[in-house]
C-alpha positions as CSV (number, residue, x, y, z in Angstrom):
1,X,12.6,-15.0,11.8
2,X,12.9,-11.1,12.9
3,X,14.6,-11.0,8.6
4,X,11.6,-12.7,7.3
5,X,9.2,-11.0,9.3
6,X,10.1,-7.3,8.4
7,X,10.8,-8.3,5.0
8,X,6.7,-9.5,4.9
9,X,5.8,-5.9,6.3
10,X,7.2,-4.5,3.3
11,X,4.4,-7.0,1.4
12,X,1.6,-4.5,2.6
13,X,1.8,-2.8,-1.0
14,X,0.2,-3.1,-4.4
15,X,0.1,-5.7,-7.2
16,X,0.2,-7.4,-10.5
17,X,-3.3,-7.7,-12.9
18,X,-3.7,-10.9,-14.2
19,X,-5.7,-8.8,-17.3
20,X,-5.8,-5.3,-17.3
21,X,-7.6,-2.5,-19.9
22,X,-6.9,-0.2,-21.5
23,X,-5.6,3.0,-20.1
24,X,-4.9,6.3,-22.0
25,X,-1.9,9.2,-21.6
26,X,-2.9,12.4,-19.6
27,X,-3.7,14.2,-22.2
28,X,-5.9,11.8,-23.9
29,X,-8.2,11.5,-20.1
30,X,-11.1,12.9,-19.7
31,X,-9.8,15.5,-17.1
32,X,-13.2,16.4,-15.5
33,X,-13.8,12.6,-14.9
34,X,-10.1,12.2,-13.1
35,X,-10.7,15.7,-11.3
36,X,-14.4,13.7,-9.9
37,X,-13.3,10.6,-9.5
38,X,-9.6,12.3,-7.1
39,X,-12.2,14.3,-5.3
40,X,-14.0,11.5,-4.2
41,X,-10.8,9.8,-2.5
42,X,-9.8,12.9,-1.2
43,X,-11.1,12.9,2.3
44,X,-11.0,9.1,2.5
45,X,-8.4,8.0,6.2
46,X,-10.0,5.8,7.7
47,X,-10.2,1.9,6.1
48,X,-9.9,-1.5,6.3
49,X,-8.9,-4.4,4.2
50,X,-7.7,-8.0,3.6
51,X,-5.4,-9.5,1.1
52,X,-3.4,-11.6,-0.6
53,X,0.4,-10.4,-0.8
54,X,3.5,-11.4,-2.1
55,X,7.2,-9.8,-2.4
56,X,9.9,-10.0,-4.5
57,X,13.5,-8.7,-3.1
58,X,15.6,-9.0,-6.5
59,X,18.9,-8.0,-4.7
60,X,18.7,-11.7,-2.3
61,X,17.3,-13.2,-5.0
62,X,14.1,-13.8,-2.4
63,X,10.3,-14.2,-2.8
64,X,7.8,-14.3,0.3
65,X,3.8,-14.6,0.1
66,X,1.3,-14.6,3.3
67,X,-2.2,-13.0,3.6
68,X,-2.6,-9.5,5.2
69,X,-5.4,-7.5,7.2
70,X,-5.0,-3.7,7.5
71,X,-6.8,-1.2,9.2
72,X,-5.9,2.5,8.8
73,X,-7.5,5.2,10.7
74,X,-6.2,9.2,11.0
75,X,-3.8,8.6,13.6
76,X,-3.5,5.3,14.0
77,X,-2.4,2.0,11.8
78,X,-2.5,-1.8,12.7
79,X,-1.6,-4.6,10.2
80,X,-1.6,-8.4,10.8
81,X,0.6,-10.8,8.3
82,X,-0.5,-14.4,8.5
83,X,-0.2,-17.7,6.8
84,X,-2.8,-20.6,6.6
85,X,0.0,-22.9,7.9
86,X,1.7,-21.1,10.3
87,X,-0.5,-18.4,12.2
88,X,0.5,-14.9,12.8
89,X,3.5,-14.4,11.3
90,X,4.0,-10.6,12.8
91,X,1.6,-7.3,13.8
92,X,2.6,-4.0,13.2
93,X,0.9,-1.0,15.4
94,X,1.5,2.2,15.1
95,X,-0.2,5.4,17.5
96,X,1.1,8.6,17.0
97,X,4.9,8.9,17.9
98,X,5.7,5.3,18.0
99,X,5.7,2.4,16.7
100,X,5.4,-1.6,17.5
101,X,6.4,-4.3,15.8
102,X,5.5,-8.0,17.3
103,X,6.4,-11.1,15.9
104,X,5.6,-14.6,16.1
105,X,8.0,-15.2,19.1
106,X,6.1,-12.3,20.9
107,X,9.5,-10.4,20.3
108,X,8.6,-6.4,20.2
109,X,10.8,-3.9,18.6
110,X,9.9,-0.2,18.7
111,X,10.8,2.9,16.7
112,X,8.9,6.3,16.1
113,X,6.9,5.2,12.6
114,X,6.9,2.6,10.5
115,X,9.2,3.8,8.6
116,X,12.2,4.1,11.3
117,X,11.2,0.8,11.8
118,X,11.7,-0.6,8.6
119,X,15.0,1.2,8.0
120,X,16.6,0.7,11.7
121,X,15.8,-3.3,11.2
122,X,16.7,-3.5,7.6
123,X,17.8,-0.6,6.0
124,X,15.0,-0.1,4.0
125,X,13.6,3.3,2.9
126,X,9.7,2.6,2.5
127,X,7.6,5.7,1.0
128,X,4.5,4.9,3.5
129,X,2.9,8.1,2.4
130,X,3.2,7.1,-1.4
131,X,1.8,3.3,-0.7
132,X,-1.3,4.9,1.0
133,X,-2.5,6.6,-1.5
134,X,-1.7,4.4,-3.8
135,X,-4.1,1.8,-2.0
136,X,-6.5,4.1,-2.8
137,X,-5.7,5.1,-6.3
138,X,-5.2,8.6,-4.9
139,X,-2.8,11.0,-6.5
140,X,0.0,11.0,-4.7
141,X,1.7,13.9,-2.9
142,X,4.5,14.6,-5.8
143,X,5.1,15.3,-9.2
144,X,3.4,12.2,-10.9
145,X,5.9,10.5,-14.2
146,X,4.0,9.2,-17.1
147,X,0.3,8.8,-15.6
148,X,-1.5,6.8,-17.5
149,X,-5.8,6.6,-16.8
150,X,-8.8,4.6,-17.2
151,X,-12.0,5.9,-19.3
152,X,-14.0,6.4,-15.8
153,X,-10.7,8.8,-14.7
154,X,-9.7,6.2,-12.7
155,X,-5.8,6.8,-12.6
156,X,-4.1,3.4,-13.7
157,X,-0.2,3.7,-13.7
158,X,2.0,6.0,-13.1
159,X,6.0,6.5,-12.2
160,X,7.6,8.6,-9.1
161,X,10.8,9.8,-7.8
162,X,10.7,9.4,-3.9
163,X,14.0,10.1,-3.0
164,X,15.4,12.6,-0.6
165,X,17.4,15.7,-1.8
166,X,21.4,14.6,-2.3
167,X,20.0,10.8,-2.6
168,X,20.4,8.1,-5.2
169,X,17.1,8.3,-7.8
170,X,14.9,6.6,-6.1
171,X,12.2,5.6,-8.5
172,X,8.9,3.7,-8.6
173,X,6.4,2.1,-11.0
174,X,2.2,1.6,-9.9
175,X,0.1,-0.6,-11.4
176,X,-3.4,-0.1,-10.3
177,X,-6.5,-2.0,-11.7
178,X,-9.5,-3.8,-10.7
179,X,-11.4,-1.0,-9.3
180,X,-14.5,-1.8,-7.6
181,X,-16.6,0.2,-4.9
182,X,-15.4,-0.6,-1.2
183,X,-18.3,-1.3,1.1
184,X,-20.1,1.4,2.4
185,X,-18.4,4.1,0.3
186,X,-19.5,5.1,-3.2
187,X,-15.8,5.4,-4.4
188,X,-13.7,3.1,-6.6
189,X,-10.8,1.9,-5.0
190,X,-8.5,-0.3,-6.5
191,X,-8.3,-4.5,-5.7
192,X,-5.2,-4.9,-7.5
193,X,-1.8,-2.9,-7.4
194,X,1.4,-3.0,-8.0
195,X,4.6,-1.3,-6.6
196,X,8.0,-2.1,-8.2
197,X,12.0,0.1,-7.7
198,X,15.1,-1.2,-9.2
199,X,15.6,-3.4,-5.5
200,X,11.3,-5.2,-4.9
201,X,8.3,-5.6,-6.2
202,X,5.2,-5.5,-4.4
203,X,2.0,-7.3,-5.1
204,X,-1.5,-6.7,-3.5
205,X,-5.0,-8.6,-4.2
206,X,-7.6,-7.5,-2.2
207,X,-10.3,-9.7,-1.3
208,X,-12.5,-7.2,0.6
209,X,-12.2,-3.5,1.0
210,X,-14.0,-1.1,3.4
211,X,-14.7,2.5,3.9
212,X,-15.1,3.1,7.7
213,X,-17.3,6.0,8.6
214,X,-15.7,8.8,11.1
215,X,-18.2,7.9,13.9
216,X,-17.1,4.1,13.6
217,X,-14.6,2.9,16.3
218,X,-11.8,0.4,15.1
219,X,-11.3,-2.5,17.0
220,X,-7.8,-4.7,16.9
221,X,-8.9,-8.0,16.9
């Protein structure tokens, strides 16, 4: 149960589009549109949001699926992975300098971040910083491969290399679509995403998506 439940934390990110439009090359994109449209996302930390997920681990030959709440705040992140059936599967906390995993035995293992966590428990190398801004549809923090762009400068695919210098190519694919305003936030965030390497894939639907206001206190529940 400790496998499976690590293996759904690596479910928080991105998805599949059932039917997605059309998207145009960098230099085809309106780049005044993509420059208003990053600016808006760029001071966005603090969100919440609940989802369907489901992941695909092509080296076991493995495919797991369960519904997901996140909340992510400057400092802080909490995530719950459920199933209609079975409850709480696991719940993932993280303040700064550590990090708690619980599962659905009440077991607790703790590591600095999430992603010590993830590797110390599976050997898994997840870019966390890459997923969050992909949640958002946010450019992410490294050279972006083949970006690809909606008409409203929405950005809609894209490749990147995340892996560490003297490391095996480490590359991975977004697919972003669906974009829709969260609540109480002008911005369009992507519903839908997708994040695929060589090993998983990653799938993401959101079913609601809010913006959460500096002044507004998170609360665990």
């Amino acid at each position: 149960m400790r496998h499976i439940c690590f293996l759904m934390l690596i479910t928080l990110f991105l998805t599949a589009c059932a039917s997605r439009p059309d998207s145009v090359s960098e230099t085809d994109a309106d780049q005044q549109l993509i420059a208003t449209h990053q600016a808006q996302l760029a001071d966005i930390d603090n969100w919440e949001f609940q989802a369907r997920m489901a992941f695909f681990n092509f080296r076991d030959n493995e495919r797991h699926s369960a519904s997901i709440r996140w909340q992510q705040a400057p400092e802080s992140l909490y995530i719950r992975i459920s199933h209609p059936l079975r409850g709480t599967l696991a719940q993932l906390e993280q303040q700064p300098g550590y990090a708690i995993l619980t599962d659905d035995d009440d077991n607790q293992y703790y590591a600095r971040d999430v992603s010590e966590l993830l590797v110390q428990n599976l050997n898994i190398y997840l870019p966390v910083e890459l997923i969050n801004d992909a949640l958002l549809g946010r450019h992410p923090g490294t050279r972006l491969l083949q970006p690809r762009y909606f008409e409203d400068g929405s950005l809609a695919s894209y490749q990147v290399d995340v892996s560490e210098p003297g490391q095996a190519s480490d590359r991975w694919s977004v697919l972003l679509s669906n974009y829709a305003a969260a609540q109480n936030h002008s911005a369009l965030v992507p519903h839908s995403l997708e994040l695929e390497s060589s090993d998983y894939r990653i799938r993401l639907n959101i079913s609601r998506w809010q913006i959460i206001s500096p002044e507004d206190e998170t609360h665990y529940d």
